[in-house]
C-alpha positions as CSV (number, residue, x, y, z in Angstrom):
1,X,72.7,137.4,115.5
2,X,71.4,136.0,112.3
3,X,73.2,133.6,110.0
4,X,73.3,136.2,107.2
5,X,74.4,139.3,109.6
6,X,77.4,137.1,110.9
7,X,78.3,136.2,107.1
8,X,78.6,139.3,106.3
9,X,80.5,140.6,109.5
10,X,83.1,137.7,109.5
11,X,83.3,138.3,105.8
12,X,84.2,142.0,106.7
13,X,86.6,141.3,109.3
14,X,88.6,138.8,107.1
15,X,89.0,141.4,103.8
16,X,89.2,144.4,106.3
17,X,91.9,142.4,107.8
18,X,93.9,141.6,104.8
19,X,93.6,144.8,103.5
20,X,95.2,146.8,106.2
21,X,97.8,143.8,106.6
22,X,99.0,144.7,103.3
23,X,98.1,148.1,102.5
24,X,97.2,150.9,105.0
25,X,99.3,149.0,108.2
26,X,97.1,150.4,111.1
27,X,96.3,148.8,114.3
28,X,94.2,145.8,113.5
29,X,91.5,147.0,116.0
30,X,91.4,150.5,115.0
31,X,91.4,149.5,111.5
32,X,88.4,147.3,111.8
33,X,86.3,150.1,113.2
34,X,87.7,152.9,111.0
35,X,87.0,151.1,107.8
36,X,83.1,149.7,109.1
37,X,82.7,153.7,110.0
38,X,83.2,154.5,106.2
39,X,81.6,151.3,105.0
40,X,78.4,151.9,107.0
41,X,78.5,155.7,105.7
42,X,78.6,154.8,102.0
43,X,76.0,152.5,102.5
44,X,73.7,155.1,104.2
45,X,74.6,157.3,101.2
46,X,73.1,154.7,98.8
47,X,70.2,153.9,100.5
48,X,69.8,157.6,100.6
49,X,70.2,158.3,96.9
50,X,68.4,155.0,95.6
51,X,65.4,155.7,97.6
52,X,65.3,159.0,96.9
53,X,64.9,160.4,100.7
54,X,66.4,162.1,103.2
55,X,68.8,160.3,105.7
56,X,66.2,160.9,108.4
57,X,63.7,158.7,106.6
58,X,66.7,155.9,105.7
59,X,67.5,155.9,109.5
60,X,64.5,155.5,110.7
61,X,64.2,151.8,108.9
62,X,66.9,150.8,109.4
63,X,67.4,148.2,112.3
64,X,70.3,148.2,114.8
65,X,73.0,145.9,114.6
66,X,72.1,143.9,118.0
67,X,75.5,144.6,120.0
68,X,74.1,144.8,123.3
69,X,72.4,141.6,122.7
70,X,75.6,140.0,121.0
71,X,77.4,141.2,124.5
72,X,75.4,141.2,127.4
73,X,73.6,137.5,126.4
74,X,76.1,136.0,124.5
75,X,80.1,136.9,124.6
76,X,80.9,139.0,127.2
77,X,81.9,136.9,129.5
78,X,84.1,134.6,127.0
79,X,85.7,138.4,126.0
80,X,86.4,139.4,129.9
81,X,87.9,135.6,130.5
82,X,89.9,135.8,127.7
83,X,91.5,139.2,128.9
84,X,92.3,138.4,132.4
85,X,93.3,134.7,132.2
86,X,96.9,135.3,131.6
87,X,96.7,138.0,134.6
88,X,98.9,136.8,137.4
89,X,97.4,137.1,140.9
90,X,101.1,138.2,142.4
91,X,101.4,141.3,140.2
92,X,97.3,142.3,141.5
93,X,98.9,141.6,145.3
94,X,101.8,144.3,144.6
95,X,99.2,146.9,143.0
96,X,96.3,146.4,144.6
97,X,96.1,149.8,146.3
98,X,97.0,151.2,143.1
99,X,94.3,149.2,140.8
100,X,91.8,149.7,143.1
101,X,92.0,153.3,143.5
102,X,91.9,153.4,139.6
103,X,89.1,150.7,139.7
104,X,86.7,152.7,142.3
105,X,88.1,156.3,143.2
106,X,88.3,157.2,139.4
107,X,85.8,155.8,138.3
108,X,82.9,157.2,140.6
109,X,84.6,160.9,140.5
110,X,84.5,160.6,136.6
111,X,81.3,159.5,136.4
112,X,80.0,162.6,138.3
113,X,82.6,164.9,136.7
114,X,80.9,164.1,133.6
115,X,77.4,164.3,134.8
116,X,77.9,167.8,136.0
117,X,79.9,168.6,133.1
118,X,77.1,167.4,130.4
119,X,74.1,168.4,133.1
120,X,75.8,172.2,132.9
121,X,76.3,171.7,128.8
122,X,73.0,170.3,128.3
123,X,71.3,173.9,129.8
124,X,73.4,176.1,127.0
125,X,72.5,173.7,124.3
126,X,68.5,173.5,125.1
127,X,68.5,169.6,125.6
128,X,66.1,169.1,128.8
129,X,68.5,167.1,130.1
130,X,67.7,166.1,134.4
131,X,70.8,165.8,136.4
132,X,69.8,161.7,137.0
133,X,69.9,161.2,133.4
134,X,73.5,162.8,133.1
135,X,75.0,161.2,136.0
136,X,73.2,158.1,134.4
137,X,75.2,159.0,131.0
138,X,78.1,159.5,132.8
139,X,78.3,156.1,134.7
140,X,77.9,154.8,130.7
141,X,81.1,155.9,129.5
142,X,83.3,156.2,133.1
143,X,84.6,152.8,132.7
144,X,87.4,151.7,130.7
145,X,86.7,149.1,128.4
146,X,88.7,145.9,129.0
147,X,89.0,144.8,125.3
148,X,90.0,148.0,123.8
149,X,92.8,147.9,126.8
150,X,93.9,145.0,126.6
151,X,94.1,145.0,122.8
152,X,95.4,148.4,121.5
153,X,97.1,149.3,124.4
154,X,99.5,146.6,125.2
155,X,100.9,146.5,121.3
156,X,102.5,149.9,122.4
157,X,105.5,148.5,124.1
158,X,103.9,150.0,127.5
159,X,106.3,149.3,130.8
160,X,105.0,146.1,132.2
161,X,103.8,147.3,135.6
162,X,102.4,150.3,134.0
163,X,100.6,148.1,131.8
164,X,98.8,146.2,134.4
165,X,97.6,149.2,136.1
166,X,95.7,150.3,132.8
167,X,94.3,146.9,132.6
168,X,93.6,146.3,136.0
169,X,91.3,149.1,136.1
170,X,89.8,148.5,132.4
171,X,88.9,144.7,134.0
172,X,87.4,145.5,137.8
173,X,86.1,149.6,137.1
174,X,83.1,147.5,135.3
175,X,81.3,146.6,138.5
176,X,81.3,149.7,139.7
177,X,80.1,151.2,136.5
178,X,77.3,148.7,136.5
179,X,76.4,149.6,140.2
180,X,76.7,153.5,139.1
181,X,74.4,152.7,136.3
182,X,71.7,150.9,138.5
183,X,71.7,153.8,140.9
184,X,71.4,156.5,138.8
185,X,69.1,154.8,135.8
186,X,66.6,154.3,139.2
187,X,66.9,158.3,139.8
188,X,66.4,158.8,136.3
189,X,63.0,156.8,136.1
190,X,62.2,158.0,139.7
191,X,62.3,154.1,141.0
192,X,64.6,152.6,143.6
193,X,67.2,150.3,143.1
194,X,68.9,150.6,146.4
195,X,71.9,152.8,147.7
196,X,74.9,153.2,146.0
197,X,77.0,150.9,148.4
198,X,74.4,148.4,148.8
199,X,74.3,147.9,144.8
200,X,77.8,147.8,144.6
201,X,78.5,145.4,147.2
202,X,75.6,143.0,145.7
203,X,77.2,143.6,142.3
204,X,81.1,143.1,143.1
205,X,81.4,140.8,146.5
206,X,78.3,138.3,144.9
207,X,80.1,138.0,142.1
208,X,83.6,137.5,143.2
209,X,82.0,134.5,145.6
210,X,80.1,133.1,142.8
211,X,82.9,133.6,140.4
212,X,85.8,131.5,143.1
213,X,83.4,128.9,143.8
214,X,82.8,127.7,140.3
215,X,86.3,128.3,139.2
216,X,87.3,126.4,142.3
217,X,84.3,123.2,141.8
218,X,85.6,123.6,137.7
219,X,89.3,123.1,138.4
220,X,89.3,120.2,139.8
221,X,88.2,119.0,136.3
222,X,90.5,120.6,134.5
223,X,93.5,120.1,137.1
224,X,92.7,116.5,137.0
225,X,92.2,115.5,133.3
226,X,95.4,115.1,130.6
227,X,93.6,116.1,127.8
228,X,93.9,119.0,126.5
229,X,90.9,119.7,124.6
230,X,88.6,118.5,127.3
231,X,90.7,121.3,129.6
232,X,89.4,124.2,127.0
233,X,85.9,122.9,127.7
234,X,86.2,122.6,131.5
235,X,87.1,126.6,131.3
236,X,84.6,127.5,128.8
237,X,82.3,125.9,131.3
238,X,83.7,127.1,134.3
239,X,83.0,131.4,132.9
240,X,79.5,130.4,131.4
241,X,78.2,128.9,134.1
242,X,79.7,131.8,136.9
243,X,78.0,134.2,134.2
244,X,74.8,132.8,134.4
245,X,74.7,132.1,138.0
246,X,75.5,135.8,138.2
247,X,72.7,136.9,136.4
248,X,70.0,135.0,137.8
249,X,71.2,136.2,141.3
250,X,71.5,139.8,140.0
251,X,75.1,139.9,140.4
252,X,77.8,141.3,138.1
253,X,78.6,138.5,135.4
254,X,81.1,140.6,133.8
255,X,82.8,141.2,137.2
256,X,82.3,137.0,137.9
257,X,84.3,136.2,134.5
258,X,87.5,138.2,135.5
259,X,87.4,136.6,138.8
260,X,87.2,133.1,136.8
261,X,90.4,134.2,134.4
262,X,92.3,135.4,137.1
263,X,92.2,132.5,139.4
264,X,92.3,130.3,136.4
265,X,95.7,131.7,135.8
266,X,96.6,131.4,139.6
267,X,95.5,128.2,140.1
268,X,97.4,127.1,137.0
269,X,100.4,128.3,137.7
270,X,100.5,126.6,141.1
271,X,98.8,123.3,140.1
272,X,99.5,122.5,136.5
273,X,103.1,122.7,136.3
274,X,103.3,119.3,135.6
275,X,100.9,119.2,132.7
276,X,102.1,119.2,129.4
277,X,103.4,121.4,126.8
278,X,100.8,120.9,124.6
279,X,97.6,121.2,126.9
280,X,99.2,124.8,128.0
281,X,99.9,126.0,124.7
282,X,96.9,124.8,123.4
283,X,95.1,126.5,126.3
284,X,96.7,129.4,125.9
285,X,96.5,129.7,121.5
286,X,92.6,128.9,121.9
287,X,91.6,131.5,124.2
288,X,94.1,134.2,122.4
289,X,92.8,133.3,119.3
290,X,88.7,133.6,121.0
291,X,89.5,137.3,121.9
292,X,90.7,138.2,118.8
293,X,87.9,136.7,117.2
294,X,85.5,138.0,119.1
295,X,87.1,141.7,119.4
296,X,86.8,141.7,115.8
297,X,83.7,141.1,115.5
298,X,82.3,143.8,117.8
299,X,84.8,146.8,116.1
300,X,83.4,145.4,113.1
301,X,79.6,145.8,114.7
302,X,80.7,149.2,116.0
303,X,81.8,150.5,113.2
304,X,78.5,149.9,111.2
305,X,76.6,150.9,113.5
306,X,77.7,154.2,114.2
307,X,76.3,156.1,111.7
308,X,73.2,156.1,113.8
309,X,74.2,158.7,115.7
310,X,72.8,161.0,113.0
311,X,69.5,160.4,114.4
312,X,70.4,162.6,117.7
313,X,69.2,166.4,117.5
314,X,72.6,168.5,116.8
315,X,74.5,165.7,116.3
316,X,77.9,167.6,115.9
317,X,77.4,169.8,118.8
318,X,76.4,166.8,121.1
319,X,79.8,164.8,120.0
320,X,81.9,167.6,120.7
321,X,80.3,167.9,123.7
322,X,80.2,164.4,125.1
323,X,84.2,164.1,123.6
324,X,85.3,167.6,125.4
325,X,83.7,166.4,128.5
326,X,84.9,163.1,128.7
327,X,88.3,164.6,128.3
328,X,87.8,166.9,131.1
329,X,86.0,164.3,133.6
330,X,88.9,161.6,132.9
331,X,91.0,164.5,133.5
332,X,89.8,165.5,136.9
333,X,89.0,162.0,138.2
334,X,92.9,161.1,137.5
335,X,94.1,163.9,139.2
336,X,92.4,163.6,142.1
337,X,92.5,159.8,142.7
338,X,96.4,159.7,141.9
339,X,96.9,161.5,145.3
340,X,95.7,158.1,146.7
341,X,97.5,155.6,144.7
342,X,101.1,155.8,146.8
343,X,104.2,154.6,144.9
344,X,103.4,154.8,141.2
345,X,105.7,152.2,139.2
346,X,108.4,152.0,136.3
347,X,109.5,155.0,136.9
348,X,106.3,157.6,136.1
349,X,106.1,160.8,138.4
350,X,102.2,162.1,138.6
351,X,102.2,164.4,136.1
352,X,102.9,162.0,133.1
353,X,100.8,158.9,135.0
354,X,98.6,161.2,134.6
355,X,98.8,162.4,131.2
356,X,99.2,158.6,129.6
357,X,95.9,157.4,131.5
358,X,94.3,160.4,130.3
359,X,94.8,159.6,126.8
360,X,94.6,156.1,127.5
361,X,91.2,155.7,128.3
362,X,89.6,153.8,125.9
363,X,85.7,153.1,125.4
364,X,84.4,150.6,123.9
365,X,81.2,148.0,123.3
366,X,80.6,147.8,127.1
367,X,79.4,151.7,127.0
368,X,77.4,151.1,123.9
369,X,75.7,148.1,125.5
370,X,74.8,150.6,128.8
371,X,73.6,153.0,126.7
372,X,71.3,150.7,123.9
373,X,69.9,149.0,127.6
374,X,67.9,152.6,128.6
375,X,65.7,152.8,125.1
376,X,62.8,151.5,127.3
377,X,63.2,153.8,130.2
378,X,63.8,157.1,128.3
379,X,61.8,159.3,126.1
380,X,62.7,158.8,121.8
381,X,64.9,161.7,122.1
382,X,66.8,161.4,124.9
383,X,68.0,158.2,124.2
384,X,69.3,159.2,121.3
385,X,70.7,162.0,122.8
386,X,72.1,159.4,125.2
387,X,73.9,156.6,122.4
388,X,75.0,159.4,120.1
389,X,77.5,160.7,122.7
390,X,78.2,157.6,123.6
391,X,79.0,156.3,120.2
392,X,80.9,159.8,119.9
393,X,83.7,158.9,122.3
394,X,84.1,155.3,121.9
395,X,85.0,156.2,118.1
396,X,87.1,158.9,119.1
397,X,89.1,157.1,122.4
398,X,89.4,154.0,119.9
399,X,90.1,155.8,116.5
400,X,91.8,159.0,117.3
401,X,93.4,158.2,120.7
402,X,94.1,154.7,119.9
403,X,96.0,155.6,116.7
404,X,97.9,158.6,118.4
405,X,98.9,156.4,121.7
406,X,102.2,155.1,120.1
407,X,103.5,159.2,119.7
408,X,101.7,160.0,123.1
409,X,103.4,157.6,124.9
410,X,107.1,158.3,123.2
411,X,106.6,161.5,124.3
412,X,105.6,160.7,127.9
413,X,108.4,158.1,127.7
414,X,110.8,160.6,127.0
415,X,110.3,163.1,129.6
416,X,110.1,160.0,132.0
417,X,113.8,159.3,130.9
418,X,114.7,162.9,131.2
419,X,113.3,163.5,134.7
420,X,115.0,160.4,135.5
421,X,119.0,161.3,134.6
């Protein structure tokens, strides 16, 4: 990212900030985005009117915003540390049937779900679409995004153990999305990337060994050192270097950075009792106030960015289609992997689990990052095809579900209570 570019974005997220603080009130997240969306609009309408062309001909100079760059080689793993360090490896042990079903199950069925769903929609609507390339699209948006979770979610006053299940999936559904995405991407371009299981298993069980063996070398630092500053920079180490261990080995780094916050926060909690008050907190205020940062600055990114959709063919038909199918894939996957899950906590019979994790599945930079990663495998106008849906539910799961979660979940809250008397 250029100096200039990250001016102008911090400079957006601090006014953008302030302004909904004092006047619209929304949540911060969904604010950022919402506002960047218009922003990024009125700016293609002046560029449109000034240089006295169509949007077509604006669009096609302009330059993306490089978010799967500003991801994939630069934050992502500082993001995914930041959201699963305060995880506590007890509350995994009592779910872990439950998480993983979520994690795995759900995600592979929706990712198919979808693929047949858009393959099927693709026919009526004349896109040429092969079934690879939707079961590609579908691994894209399957996965729940950590940092939308994690962010939006848990300002709702969720249950706690309801909670963690919607962020235990969002954290460890990514490796299998990435393993999803490497299998069918190699259908799509007719090469071979390996079997499904053999991908996944490289992808997850690499990671999670680099991932404990770093943490673990990396701890010994931090356990062993009083201050407090030099304990932020043991950790920053300690997901950096797991990250790019991972993806010189071709492992999951993303995967490797929740397996460094989580037995970060283990191996605190049993080693570093003793420390002091300040080298906690401080541990704990920097990396809260990293992830906000750095959520910021991708809704921000997002936002402006997502008026490029209007370079995909039928743009409104093809978000309405990639939203209504998405619905109905998260849907169906839910339904069918919730017969696995056993005992589902705080309360929540199937039928509302079911509705709340519905309209709780958030999308977010992580599918935009997939889907900018296949403009050199896919014809001009399938890729488009490809980031215009994609874009198309990660603004409406973070805009319009995010800002109607709070009712949602009253509602579901309330029919909890009532089943329960």
């Amino acid at each position: 990212m250029s100096s200039i570019i990250f001016v102008i974005i911090i400079s957006l997220v601090c006014l953008l900030g302030f302004f909904n603080e004092k006047v619209t009130k929304l949540t911060y997240e969904i604010s950022l985005m919402l506002f960047s969306v218009v922003i990024g609009g009125i700016l293609l309408l002046a560029a449109t009117l000034t240089k006295g062309t169509d949007i077509s001909g604006v669009l096609s100079q302009a330059n993306f915003i490089n978010i799967e760059g500003f991801l994939m080689e630069g934050v992502l793993c500082f993001m995914l540390f930041a959201g699963s360090c305060h995880i506590k490896l007890t509350d995994f042990k009592t779910f872990a049937r439950q998480v993983s079903v979520l994690a795995f199950v759900c995600t592979l069925l929706g990712a198919c779900f979808y693929g047949f769903l858009f393959y099927g929609a693709s026919l009526l609507l004349g896109l040429n679409l092969s079934l690879p390339v939707c079961l590609m699209f579908g691994s894209i948006v399957a996965p729940t995004d950590p940092i939308a979770a994690t962010s939006i979610l848990s300002k709702f006053g969720l249950p706690k153990n309801i909670s963690f299940l919607i962020e235990g999936e969002s954290l460890f559904n990514d490796g299998v999305g990435v393993a999803l995405f490497v299998c069918f991407s190699g259908l799509a371009t007719a090469t071979s990337s390996g079997g499904f299981f053999s991908v996944m298993l490289r992808e997850i069980l690499g990671a999670v060994a680099a991932g404990a063996v770093v943490t673990a070398l990396c701890f010994l630092l931090f356990r062993n050192t009083k201050s407090k500053t030099l304990g932020i920079f043991v950790s920053l180490m300690s997901v950096s270097v797991s990250y790019a261990v991972c993806e010189r080995l071709g492992f999951s780094g993303a995967i490797a950075s929740v397996v460094c916050g989580i037995l970060f926060s283990a191996l605190r909690s049993r080693f570093c009792k003793d420390d002091s008050p300040e080298k906690s907190e401080t541990f704990d205020t920097f990396w809260e106030t990293l992830d906000v940062l750095l959520n910021s600055l991708l809704y921000v990114m997002l936002g402006l960015s997502f008026v490029h959709i209007l370079q995909a063919e039928h743009v409104v038909i093809l978000a309405l289609t990639a939203i209504a199918a998405n619905f109905v894939a998260r849907l169906g996957s839910l339904s069918i992997s919730s017969l696995f899950m056993g005992r589902i906590p705080d309360g929540y019979d199937r039928l509302n689990f079911i509705k709340l994790l519905t309209w709780g599945g958030l999308r977010g930079g992580l599918s935009v990052a997939l889907a900018m990663s296949t403009r050199e495998m896919l014809p001009e106008q399938i890729y488009y095809v490809i980031l215009g849906g994609t874009y198309a539910i990660v603004f409406f799961t973070t805009v319009v579900q995010g800002l109607s979660m709070k009712p949602v979940y009253n509602r579901i809250s309330d029919s909890v209570r009532l089943r329960a008397k």
